[in-house]
C-alpha positions in Angstrom: 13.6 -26.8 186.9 12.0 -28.3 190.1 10.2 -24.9 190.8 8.8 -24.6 186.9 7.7 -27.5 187.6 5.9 -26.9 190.3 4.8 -23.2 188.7 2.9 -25.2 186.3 1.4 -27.7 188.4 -0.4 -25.1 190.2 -1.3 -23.1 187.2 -3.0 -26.0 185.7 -4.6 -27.4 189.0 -6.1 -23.7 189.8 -8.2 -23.0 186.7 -10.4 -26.7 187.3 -13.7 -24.8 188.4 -16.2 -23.9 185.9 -17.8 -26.0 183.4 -18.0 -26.5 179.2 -20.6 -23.6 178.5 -22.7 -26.5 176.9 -23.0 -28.2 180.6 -25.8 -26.7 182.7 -25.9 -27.9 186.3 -29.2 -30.0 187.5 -31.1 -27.5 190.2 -33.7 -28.5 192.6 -30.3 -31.5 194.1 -30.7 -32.8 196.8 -27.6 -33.9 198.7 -29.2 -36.0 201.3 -30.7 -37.9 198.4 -27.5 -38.5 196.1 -25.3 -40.1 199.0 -24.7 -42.8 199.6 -22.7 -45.4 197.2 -22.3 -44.9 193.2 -21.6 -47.0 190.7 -18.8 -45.9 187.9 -20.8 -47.2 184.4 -19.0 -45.5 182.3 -16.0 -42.7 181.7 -13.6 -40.7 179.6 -10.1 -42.0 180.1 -7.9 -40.8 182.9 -4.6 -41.6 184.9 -5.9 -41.8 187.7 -8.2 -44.5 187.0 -6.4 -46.5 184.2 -6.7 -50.2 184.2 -9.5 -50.0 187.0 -12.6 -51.9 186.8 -15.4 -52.3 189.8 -15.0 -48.4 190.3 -17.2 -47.1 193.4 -17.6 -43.7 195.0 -18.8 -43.4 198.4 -20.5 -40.1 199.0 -21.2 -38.9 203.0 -22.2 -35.6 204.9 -19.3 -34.0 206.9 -18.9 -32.1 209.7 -18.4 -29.4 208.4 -21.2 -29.7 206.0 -19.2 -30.6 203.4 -19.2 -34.1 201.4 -17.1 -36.7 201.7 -15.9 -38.5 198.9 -14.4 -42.2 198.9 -13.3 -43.4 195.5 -12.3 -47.1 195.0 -11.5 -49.3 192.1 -9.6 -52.5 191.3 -6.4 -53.1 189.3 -6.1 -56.3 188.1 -2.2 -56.2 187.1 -1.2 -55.2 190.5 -4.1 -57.5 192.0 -5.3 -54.8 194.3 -7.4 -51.9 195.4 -7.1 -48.5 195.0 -8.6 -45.7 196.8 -8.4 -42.0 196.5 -10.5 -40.0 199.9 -11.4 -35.8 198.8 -14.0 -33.8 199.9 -16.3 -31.6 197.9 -18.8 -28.2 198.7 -20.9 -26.8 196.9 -20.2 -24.1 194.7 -22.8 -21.4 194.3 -25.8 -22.7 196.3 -26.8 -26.7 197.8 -29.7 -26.8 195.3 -27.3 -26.9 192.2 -25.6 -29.8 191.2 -22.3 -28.1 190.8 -20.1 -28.8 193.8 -16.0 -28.5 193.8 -14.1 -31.7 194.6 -10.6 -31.8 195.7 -8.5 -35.0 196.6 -4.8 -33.3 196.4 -5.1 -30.5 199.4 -5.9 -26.9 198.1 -6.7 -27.9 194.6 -10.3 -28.4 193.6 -12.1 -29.3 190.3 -15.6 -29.1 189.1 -18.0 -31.9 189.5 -21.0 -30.7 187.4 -23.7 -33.3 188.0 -25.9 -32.4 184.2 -28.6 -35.2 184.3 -30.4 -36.7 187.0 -32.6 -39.5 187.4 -34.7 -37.0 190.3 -37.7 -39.4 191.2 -35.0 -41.8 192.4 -31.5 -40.9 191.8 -30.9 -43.9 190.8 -28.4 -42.4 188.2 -26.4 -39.5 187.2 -24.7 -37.9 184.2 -21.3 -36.4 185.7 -19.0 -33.6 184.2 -15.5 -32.4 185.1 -14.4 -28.4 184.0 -14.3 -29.5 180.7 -15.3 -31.9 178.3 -12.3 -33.8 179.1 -13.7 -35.2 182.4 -17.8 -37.4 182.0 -18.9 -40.3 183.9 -22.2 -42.0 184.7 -22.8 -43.0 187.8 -25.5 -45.7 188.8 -26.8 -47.0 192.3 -26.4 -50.5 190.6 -23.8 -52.0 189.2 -25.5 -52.3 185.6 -28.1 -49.6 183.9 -30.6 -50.1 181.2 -29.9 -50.0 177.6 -31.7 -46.9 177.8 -29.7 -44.8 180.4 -26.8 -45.6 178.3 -28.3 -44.5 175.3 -30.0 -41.3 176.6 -26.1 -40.3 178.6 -24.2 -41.0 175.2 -26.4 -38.4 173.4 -26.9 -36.2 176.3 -23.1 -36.3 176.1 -22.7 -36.1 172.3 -25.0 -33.1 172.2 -22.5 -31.6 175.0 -19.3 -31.5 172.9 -18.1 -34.7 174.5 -16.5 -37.6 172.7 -18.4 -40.7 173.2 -16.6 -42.5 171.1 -13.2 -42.2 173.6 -16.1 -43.5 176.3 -15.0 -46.6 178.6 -17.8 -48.2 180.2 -16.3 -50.1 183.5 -16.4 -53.6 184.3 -18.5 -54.3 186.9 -17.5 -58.1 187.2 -16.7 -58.1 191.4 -19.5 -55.7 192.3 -22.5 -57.8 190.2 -20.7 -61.2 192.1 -21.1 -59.8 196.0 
């Protein structure tokens, strides 16, 4: 049972690249531009970040040229914070906003960045392999009525379910 198990773990971790045919990555990205700290606004629900509000991801250049990514968010029931540290590359070429992120060893998943505010990047529109994985990312803690409303029919155009979206509390962040 044990290595079943285990069979389909890896089967279902290994097919995370690629993208829903409706997402098309931004082009013209520029890393050195989008790292730096990000906001979580918004999200489809996950495990891995249930019951978390003030969600952050760090982004920074690595050695190896590489990005690395620090998530962090708080749970209120257990009255802590949790982190999660992966690294991403790019997938085709570092003018594409499609880059592979991994935060469980040899397993990667796509991180297709679909809209981008490109004078500033002062937000982005974030896709997983599938339309079972969006988030909007901000430099601030709160957007504009507008962002919101443009990413939820960016989305909805997309195949994605914005009525299953959670947008995050942002309580701690907008009070430091």
């Amino acid at each position: 049972m044990k290595n079943i198990l285990l069979a389909v773990m890896l089967f279902a971790l290994s097919g995370c690249l690629g993208m829903p045919k409706s997402v098309k990555p931004v082009d013209n990205f520029e890393l050195s531009k989008y790292l730096g700290t990000w906001y979580e606004i918004a999200r489809l629900d996950h495990s891995f970040e249930r019951g978390l509000s003030d969600v952050t991801a760090q982004y920074s250049l690595r050695d190896d040229g590489g990005v690395s990514v620090l998530n962090r968010g708080y749970d209120a029931k257990k009255d802590e914070w949790s982190e999660a540290q992966g690294k991403a590359f790019f997938v085709n070429s570092a003018d594409e906003g499609y880059l592979k992120v991994s935060f469980f060893g040899p397993f990667y998943g796509s991180y297709v960045v679909f809209e981008l505010d490109k004078d500033n990047y002062s937000y982005a529109f974030i896709s997983g392999p599938n339309h079972d994985y969006l988030w909007l990312l901000s430099r601030t803690p709160t957007v504009s009525p507008e962002v919101i409303e443009k990413f939820e029919k960016m989305s909805k155009q997309r195949g994605f379910n914005t009525d299953e979206l959670i947008y995050v509390n942002q309580k701690l962040s907008t009070n430091s």
